[in-house]
C-alpha positions as CSV (number, residue, x, y, z in Angstrom):
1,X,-44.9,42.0,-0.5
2,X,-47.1,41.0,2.7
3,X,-49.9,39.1,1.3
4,X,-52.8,41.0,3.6
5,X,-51.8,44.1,2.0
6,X,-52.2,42.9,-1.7
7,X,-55.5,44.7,-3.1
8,X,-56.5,47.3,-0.3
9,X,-58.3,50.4,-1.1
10,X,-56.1,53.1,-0.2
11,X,-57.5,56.9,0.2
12,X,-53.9,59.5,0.1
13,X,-55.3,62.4,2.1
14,X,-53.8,65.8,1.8
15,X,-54.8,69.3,2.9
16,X,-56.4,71.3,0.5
17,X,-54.5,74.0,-1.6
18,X,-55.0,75.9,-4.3
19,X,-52.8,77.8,-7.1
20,X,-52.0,80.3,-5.0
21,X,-50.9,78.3,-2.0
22,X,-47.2,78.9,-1.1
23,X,-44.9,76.7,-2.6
24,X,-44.2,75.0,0.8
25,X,-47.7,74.1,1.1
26,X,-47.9,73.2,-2.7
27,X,-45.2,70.8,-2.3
28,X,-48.1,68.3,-1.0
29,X,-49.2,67.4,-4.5
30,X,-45.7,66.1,-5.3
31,X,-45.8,63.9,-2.4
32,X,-49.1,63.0,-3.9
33,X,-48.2,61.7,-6.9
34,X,-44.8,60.0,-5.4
35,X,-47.0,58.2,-3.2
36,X,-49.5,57.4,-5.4
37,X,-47.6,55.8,-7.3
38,X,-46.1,53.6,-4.9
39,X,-49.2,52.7,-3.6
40,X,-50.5,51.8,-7.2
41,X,-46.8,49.7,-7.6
42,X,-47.3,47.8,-5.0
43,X,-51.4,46.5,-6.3
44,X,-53.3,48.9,-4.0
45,X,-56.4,50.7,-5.5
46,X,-55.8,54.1,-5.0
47,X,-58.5,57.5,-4.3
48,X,-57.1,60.8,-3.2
49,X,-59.1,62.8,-0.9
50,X,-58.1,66.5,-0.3
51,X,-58.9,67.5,3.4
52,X,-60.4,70.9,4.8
53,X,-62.2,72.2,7.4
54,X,-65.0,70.6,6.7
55,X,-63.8,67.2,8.6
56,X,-67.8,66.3,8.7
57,X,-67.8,66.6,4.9
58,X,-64.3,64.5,4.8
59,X,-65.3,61.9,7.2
60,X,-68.8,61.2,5.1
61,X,-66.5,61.1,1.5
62,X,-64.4,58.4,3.8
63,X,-67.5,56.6,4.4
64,X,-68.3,56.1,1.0
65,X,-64.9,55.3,-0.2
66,X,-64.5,52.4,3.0
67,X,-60.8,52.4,2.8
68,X,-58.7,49.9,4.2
69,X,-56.1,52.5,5.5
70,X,-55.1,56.0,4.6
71,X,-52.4,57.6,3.9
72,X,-52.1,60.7,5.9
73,X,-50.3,63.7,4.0
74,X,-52.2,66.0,5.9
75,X,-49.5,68.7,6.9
76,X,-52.0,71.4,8.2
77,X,-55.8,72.4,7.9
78,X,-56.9,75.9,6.5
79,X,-53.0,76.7,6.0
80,X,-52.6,76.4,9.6
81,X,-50.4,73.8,11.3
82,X,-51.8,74.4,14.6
83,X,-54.5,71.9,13.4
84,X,-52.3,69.1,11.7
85,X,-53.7,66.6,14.6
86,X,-57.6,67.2,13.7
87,X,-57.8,65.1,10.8
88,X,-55.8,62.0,12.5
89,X,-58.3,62.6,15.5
90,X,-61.1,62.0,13.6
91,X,-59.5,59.0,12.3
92,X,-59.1,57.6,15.4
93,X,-62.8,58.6,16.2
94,X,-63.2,56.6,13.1
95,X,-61.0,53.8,14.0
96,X,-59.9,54.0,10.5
97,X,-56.2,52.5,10.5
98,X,-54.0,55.4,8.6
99,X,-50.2,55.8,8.2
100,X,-47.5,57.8,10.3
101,X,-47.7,59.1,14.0
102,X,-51.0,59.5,15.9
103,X,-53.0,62.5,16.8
104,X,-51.3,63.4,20.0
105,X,-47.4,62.6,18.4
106,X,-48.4,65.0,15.4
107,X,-50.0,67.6,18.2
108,X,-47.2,67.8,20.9
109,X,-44.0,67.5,17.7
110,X,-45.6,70.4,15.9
111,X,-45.7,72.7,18.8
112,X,-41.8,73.2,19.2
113,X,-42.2,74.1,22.7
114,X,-44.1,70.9,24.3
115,X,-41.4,68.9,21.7
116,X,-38.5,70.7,23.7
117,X,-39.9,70.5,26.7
118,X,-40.7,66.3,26.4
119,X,-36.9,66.0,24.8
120,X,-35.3,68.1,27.8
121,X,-37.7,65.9,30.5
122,X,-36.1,62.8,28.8
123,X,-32.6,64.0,29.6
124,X,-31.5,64.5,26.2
125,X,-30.1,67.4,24.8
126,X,-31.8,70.2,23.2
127,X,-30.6,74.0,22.9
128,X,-32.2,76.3,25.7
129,X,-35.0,78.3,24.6
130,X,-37.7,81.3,25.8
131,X,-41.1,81.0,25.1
132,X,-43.6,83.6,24.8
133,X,-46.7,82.1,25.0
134,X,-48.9,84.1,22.4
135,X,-48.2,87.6,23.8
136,X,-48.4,86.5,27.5
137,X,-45.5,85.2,30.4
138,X,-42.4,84.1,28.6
139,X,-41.2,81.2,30.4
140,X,-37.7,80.1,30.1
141,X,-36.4,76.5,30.3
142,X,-34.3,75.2,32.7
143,X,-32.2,78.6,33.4
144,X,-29.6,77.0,35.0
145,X,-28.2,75.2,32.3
146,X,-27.5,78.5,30.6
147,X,-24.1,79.5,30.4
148,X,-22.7,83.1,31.9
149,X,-23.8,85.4,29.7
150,X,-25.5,83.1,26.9
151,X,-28.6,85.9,26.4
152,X,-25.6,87.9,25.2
153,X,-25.3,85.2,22.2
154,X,-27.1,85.0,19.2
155,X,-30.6,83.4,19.7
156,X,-32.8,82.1,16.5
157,X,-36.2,83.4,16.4
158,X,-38.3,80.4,15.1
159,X,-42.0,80.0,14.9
160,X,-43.8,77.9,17.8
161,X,-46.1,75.8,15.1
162,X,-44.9,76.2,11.8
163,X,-42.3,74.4,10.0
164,X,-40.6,73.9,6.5
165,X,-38.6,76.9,7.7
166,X,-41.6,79.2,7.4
167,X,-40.5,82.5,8.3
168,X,-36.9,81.7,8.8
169,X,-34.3,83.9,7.7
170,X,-31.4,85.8,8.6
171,X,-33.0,88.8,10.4
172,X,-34.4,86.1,13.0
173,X,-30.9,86.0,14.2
174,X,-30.8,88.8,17.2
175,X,-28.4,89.2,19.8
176,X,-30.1,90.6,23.4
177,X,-28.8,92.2,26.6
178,X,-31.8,90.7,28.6
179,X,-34.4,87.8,29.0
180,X,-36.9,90.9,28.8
181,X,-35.5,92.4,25.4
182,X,-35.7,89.1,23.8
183,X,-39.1,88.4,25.4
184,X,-40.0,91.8,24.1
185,X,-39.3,91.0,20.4
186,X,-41.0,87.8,20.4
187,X,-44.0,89.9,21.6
188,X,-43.5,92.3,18.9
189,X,-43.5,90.0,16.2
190,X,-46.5,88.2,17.3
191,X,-48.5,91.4,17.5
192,X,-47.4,92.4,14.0
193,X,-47.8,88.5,12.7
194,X,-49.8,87.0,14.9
195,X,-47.6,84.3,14.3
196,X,-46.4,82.8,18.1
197,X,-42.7,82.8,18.1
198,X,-40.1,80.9,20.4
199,X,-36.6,82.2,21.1
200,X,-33.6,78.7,20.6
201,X,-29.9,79.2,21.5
202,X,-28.2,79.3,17.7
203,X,-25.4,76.5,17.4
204,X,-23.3,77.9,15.0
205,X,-21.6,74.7,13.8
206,X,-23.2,71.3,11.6
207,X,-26.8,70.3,10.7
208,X,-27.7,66.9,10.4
209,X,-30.4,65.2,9.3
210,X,-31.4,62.0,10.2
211,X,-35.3,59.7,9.0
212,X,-36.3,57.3,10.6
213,X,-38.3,54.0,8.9
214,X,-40.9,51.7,10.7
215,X,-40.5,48.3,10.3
216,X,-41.4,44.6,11.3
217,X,-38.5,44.6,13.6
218,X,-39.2,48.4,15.0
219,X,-37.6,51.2,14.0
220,X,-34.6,51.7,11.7
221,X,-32.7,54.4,11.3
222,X,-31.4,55.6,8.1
223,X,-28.2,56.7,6.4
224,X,-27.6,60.2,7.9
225,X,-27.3,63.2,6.0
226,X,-25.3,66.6,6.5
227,X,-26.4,70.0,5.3
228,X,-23.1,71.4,4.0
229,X,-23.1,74.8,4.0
230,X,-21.0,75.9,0.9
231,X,-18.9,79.2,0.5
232,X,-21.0,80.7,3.6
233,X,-18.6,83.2,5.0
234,X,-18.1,83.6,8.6
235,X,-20.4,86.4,9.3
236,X,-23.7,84.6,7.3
237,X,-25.4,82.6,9.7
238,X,-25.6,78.7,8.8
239,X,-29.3,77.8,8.9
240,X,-31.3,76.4,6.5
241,X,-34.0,79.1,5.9
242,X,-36.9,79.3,3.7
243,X,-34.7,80.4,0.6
244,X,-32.9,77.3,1.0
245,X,-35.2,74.9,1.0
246,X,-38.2,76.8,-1.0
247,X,-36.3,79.2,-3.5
248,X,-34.7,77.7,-6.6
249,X,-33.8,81.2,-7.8
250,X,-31.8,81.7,-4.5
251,X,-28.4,81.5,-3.5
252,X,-29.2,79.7,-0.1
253,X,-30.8,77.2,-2.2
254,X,-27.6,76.0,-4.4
255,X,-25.1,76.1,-1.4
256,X,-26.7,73.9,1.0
257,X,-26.5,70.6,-0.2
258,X,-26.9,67.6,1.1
259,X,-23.9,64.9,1.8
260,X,-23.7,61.4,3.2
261,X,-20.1,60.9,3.1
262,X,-18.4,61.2,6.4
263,X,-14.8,60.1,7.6
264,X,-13.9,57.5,9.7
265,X,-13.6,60.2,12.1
266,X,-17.1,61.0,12.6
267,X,-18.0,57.5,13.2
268,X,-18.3,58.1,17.0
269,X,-20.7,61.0,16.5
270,X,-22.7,59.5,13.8
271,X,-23.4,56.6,16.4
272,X,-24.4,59.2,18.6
273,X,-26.7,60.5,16.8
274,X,-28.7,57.0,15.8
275,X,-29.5,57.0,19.4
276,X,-30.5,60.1,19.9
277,X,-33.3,59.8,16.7
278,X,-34.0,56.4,18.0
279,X,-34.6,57.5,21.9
280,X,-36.9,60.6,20.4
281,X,-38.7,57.4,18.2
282,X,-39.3,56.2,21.5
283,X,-40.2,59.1,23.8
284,X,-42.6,60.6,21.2
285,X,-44.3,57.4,20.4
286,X,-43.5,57.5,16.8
287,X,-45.0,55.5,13.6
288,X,-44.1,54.9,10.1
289,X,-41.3,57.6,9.2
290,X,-39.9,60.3,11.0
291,X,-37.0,62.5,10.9
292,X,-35.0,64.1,13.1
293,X,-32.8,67.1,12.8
294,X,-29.9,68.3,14.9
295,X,-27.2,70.8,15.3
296,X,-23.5,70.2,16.7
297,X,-21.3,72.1,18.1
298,X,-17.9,73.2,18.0
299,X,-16.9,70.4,20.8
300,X,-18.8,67.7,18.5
301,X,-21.5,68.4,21.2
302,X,-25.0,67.0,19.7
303,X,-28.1,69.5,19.9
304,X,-31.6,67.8,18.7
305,X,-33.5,71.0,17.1
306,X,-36.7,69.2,16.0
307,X,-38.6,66.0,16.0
308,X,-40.6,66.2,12.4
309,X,-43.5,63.3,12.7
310,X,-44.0,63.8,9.3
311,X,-41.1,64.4,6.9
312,X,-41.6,65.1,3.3
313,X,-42.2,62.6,1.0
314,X,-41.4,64.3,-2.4
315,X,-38.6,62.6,-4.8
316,X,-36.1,65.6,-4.2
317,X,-36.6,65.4,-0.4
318,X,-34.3,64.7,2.5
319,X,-35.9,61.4,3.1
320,X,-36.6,60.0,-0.3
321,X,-32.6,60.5,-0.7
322,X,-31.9,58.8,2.8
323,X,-33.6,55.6,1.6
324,X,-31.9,55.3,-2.0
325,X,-28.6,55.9,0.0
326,X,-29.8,52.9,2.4
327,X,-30.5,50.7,-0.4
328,X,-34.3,51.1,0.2
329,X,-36.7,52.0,-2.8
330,X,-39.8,54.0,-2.1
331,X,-41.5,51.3,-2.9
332,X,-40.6,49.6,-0.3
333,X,-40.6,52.0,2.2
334,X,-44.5,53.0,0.6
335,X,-44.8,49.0,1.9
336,X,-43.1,49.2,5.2
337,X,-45.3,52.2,6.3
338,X,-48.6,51.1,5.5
339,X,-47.5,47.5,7.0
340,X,-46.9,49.8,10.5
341,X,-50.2,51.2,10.1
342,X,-52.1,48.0,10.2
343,X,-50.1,46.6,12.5
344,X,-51.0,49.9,15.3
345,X,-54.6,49.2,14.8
346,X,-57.9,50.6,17.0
């Protein structure tokens, strides 16, 4: 263990919820304890400090604790995620040191759109999309690089700011005879939603997952992961939906497990993929942990879906399993992130 880290005072932050919160939203309080715990492993005094609306009332409980970092679980204010970079703002404000990506990484990786647009601007490749920006024009990216009738082929209707597959399920997979058709329906649903949709090119082929750790010598990448996608027959669409990562009771949720075995084989595109997180590490101006998530294609081409600046933390999740498969406890990795927090500094 660094010796300047022995004995801080560490607040955990997390967005408020209650018994009636969603179990996506719920899943904070596991992350809670996991980290908690960690925290309190490694000799760290620990406080957790739920976080609101009421950022005036949060930054005077901060005051009065005078951490020496916090730990920022803070996935969304209010239930929204459209606010996740508030609280790391007022941090900054603050110049209280606190752990994972800044305000304006959290900010432009939530809001799917920007996050395509950056990774397209970058060169690197992302699946075409239409936005509809909250019932107004629908822009479309890069038209060109849309092959002869592609609007004829299945697109995935995802929401612009929400994630943990929120909304996601198989009716979001439409078909469309037109740019205008498909801009219509993302209209449509944000009328009857009011929840801002965007419009993605589905890759029908692998899913990929792959975290990202901070460290003294930057970032590393670890052990990728594959969502398998078990007895899905060829007319089910292969996403991982909110069933499958939300609904114990569902069918989704016991056929889409998660592998790190590859063959030799894959070698060439697992390499591929490290680069690609580490290059959206580096274009997004990421801290901490991260993970990045990908689809590929029938020609083994790599498609990055999303850029999550902060992945869950809970015992059962994607990247908890990445770093035993790395050889990494969470300990450790508890260590490594609150080491690249000090080290950003104000």
């Amino acid at each position: 263990m660094n010796q300047k880290q022995r004995y801080m005072n560490v607040v955990i932050v997390h967005a408020a919820v209650t018994d009636d919160s969603a179990p996506d939203d719920r899943d904070v309080l596991d992350q809670v304890d996991a980290v908690s715990a960690g925290l309190k492993g490694l000799g760290h005094t620990v406080t957790v400090l739920p976080c609101h609306l009421d950022l005036a009332g949060v930054k005077s409980r901060l005051l009065a604790v005078r951490p020496r970092v916090v730990f920022n679980l803070v996935e969304s204010l209010d239930g929204c995620m459209r606010l996740i970079h508030l609280f790391p703002a007022l941090l900054e404000a603050m110049a209280l040191p606190y752990t994972g990506s800044c305000a304006e990484a959290l900010w432009v990786t939530t809001h799917k759109g920007m996050a395509k647009a950056k990774i397209s601007a970058a060169g690197l490749p992302t699946p075409p999309w239409v936005l509809a920006d909250e019932g107004h024009d629908t822009v479309h990216d890069r038209p060109s690089r849309l092959e002869t009738n592609t609007i004829r082929k299945p697109w995935i209707i995802k929401s612009l700011w929400e994630h943990a597959s929120v909304g996601l399920d198989e009716d979001r997979i439409v078909s469309m005879e037109s740019f205008q058709e498909l801009s219509d329906r993302l209209q449509k649903i944000f009328i009857e939603t009011g929840d801002p949709c965007f419009a993605e090119a589905y890759i029908d082929g692998r899913e990929f997952n792959l975290s990202v750790l901070g460290g003294p010598g930057g970032p590393q990448v670890l052990s990728p992961a594959e969502i398998v996608f078990e007895g899905y027959a060829d007319e089910k669409p292969k996403i991982v939906g909110y069933k499958a990562k939300w609904e114990p009771g569902s069918w989704e949720y016991h056929h889409t497990p998660r592998s790190f075995d590859f063959p030799d084989t894959d070698q060439s595109l697992l390499n591929t993929l490290n680069d690609l997180a580490l290059s959206c590490w580096k274009i997004f101006g990421l801290k901490g942990y991260a993970r990045i998530d990908f689809r590929v294609d029938s020609k083994g081409r790599p498609w990055i879906l999303e850029v999550n600046a902060n992945p869950c933390l809970s015992p059962d999740a994607g990247f908890s399993a990445a770093l035993k498969r790395s050889g990494i406890s969470f300990i450790e990795a508890i260590g490594r992130i609150l080491a690249d927090a000090l080290r950003r500094g104000f």
